[in-house]
DRENSE-161898 format. One line per 5 residues: number of its first residue (from 1); their letters; for each residue x, y, z of C-alpha. Coordinates in nm, 2 decimals. Layout:
<nutors>
NUM	a	X Y Z  ...
</nutors>
This chain:
<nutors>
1	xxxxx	5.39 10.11 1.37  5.11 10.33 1.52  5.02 9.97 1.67  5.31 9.93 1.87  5.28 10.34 1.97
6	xxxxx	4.98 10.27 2.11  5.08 9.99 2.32  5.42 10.16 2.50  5.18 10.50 2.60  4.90 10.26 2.76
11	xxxxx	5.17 10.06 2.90  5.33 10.36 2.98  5.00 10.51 3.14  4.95 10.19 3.32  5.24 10.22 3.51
16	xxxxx	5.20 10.58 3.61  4.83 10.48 3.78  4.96 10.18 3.95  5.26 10.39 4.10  5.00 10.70 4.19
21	xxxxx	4.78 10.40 4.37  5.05 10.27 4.51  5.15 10.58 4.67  4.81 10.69 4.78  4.73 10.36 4.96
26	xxxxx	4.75 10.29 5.29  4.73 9.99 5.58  4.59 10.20 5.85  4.29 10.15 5.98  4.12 10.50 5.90
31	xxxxx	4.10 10.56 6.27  4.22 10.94 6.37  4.53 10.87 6.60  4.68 11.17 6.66  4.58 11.23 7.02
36	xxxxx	4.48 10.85 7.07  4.14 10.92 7.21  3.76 10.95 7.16  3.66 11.30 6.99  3.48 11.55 7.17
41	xxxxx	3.12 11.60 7.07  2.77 11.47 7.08  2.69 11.16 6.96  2.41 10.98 6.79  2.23 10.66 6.62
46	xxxxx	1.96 10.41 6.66  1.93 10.34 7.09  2.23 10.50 7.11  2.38 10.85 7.23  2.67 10.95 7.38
51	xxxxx	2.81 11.28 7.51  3.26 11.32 7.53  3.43 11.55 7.72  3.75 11.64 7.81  3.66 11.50 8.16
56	xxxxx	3.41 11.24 8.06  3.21 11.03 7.81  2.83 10.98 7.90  2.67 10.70 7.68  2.31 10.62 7.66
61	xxxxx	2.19 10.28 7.55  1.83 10.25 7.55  1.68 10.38 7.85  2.00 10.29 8.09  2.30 10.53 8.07
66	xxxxx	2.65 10.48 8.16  2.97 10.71 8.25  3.38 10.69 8.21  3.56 10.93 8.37  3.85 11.08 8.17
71	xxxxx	3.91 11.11 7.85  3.87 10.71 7.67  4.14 10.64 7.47  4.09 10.43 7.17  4.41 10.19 7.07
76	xxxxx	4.61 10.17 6.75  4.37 9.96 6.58  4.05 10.13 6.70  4.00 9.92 7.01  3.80 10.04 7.27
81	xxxxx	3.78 9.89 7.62  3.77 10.17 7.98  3.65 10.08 8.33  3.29 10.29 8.41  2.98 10.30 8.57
86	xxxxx	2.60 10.24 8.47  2.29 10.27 8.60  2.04 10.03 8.49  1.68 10.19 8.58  1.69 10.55 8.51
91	xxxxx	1.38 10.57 8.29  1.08 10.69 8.39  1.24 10.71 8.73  1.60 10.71 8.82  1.65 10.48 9.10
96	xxxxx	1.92 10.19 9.23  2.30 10.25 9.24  2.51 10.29 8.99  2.72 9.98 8.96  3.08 9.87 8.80
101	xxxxx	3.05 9.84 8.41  3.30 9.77 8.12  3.24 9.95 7.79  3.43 9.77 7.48  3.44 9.88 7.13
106	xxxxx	3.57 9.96 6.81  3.61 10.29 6.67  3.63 10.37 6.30  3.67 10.74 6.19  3.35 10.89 6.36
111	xxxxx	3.15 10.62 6.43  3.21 10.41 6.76  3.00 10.05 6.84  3.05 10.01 7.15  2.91 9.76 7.47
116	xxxxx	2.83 9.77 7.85  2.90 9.47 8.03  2.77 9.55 8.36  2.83 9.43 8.71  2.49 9.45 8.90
121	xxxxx	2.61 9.42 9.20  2.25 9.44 9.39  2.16 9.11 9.16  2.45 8.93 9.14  2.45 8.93 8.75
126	xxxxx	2.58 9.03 8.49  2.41 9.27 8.24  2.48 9.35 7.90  2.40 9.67 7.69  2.47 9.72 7.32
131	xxxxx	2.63 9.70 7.09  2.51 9.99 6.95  2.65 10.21 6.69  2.66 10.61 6.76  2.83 10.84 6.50
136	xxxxx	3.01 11.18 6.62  2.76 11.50 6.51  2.47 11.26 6.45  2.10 11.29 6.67  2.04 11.02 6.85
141	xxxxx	1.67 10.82 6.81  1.59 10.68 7.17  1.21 10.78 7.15  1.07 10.74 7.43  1.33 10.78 7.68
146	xxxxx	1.53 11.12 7.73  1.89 11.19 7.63  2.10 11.44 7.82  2.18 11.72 7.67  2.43 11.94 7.79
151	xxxxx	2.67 12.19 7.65  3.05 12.02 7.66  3.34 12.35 7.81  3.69 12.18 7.65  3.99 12.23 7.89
156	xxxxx	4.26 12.29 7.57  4.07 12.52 7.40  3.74 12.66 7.57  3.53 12.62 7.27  3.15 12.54 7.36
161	xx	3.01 12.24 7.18  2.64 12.14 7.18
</nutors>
């Protein structure tokens, strides 16, 4: 008898975690949605660092950096993929235009890994940068070359980030 007691509660308490797992699982791909684009902030990682705005995103790969203007909107399933520019020699001396790039991605919560495919349109080639893995809040390590740092002014809200 205590047996068969035993058996109907841990049934009984199996069926209670399977529900509660049930109900607390989800297919989403963990990427923020709500306003369908990049957070604002300073980025970081390894040969990466990038810098989003409410009126831009600035990404450094390496020595070379790139720009978007706009806010980049990142798709349902994380996708990443916005028509830029990049300038290719910019370290120790910034010179040469800045030519037509494509910068595709994935973004996962707050950590993007993203590639330039460049047009070098003074070549004739095409160039490509990355991937490389930045996380939102994170320093980046590009040692030797410089990173721009510059505060980021938010239209919605006016808040300062650095």
């Amino acid at each position: 008898m205590l047996r068969r007691q035993t058996i109907v509660l841990f049934t009984g308490a199996l069926a209670v975690v399977a529900i509660a797992t049930m109900g607390c699982s989800s297919s989403t791909s963990g990427v923020p949605v709500s306003d369908g684009v990049l957070p604002l902030g300073n980025w970081g990682g390894d040969s990466g660092a990038m810098i989003v705005s409410d009126t831009a995103m600035h990404l450094h790969i390496g020595c070379t950096f790139g720009d978007v203007s706009g806010r980049v909107a990142v798709s349902e399933g994380g996708g990443v993929d916005v028509d830029g520019s990049y300038s290719l020699h910019v370290y120790p001396i910034a010179f040469g235009p800045s030519v037509p790039a494509k910068f595709v991605g994935t973004f996962n919560g707050k950590t993007l890994t993203v590639t330039a495919i460049i047009t070098d349109t003074t070549n004739g080639t095409t160039v490509t940068r990355g991937p490389v893995t930045v996380m939102l809040g994170a320093n980046p390590r590009l040692l030797p070359c410089p990173v721009c740092r510059r505060p980021i002014v938010t239209k919605r809200s006016g808040v300062q980030l650095h």
